[in-house]
C-alpha positions as CSV (number, residue, x, y, z in Angstrom):
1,X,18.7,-155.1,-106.5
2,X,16.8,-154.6,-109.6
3,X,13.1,-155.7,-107.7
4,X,14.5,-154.2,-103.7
5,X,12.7,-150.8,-104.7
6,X,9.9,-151.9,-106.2
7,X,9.4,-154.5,-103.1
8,X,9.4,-151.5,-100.7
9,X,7.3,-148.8,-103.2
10,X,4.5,-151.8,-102.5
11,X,5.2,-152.4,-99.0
12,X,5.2,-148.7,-97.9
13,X,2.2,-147.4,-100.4
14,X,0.5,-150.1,-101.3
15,X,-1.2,-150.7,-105.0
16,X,-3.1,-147.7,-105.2
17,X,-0.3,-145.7,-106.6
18,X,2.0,-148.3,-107.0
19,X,3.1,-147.2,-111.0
20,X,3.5,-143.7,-110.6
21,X,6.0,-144.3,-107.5
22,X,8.3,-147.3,-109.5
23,X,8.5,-144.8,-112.4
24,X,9.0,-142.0,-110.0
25,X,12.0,-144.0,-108.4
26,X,13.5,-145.2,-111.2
27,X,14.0,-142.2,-113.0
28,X,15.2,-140.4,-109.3
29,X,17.5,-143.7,-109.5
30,X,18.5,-143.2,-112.8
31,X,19.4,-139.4,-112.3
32,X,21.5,-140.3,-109.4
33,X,23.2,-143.3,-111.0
34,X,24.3,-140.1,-114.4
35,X,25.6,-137.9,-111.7
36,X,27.0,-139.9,-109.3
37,X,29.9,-140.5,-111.0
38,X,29.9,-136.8,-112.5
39,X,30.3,-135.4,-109.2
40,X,33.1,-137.7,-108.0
41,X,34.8,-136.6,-110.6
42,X,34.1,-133.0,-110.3
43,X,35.4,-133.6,-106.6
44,X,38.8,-136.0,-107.8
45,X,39.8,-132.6,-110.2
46,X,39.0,-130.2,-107.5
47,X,40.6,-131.9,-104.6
48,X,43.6,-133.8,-106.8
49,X,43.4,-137.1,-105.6
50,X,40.4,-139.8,-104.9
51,X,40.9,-139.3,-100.9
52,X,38.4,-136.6,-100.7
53,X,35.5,-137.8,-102.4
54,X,35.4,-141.3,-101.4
55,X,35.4,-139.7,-97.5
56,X,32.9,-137.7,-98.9
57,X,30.8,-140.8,-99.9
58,X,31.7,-142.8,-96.8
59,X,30.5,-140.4,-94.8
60,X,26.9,-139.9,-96.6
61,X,26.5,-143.8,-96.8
62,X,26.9,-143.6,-92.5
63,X,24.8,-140.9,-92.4
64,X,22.3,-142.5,-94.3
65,X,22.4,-145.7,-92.4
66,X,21.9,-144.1,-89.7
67,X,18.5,-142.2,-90.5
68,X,17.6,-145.6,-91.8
69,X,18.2,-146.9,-88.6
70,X,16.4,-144.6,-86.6
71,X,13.4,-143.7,-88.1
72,X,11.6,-146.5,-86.9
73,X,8.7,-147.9,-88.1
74,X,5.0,-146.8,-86.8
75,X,2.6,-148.9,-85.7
76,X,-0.1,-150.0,-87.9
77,X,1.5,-148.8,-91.4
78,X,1.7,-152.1,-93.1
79,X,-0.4,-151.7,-96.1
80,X,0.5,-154.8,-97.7
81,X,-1.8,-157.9,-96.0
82,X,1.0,-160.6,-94.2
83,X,0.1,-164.0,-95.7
């Protein structure tokens, strides 16, 4: 988990700007990973019990899956050479 994004960055940009887009993703990543659990938290004392947010989550982990899923890949994007 700790070299998935950096695998893709290269995959999907190549080297060109390859250290401004790891540095750009992990501190997107490492915003997320502060106020993930802020937010949950703010949703478990608005709502009373845990129920809510984790549907909350479940259901933006499906729907992310799915644009994963169906965004398909174009033809002729590989930027890093197949060995």
């Amino acid at each position: 988990m700790i070299t998935f994004p950096t695998l893709i960055i290269r995959k999907e940009f190549g080297l060109v700007d390859f250290g401004m887009l790891a540095g750009l993703a992990t501190a997107i990543g490492q915003i997320a990973y502060a106020f993930g659990p802020i937010m949950f938290g703010v949703l478990r004392d608005f709502h009373g019990d845990y129920r809510s947010p984790l549907l909350i989550c479940t259901v933006l982990q499906i729907v992310a899956g799915i644009v994963v899923l169906l965004r398909g890949k174009e033809r002729g994007s590989d930027v890093m050479p197949r060995v």
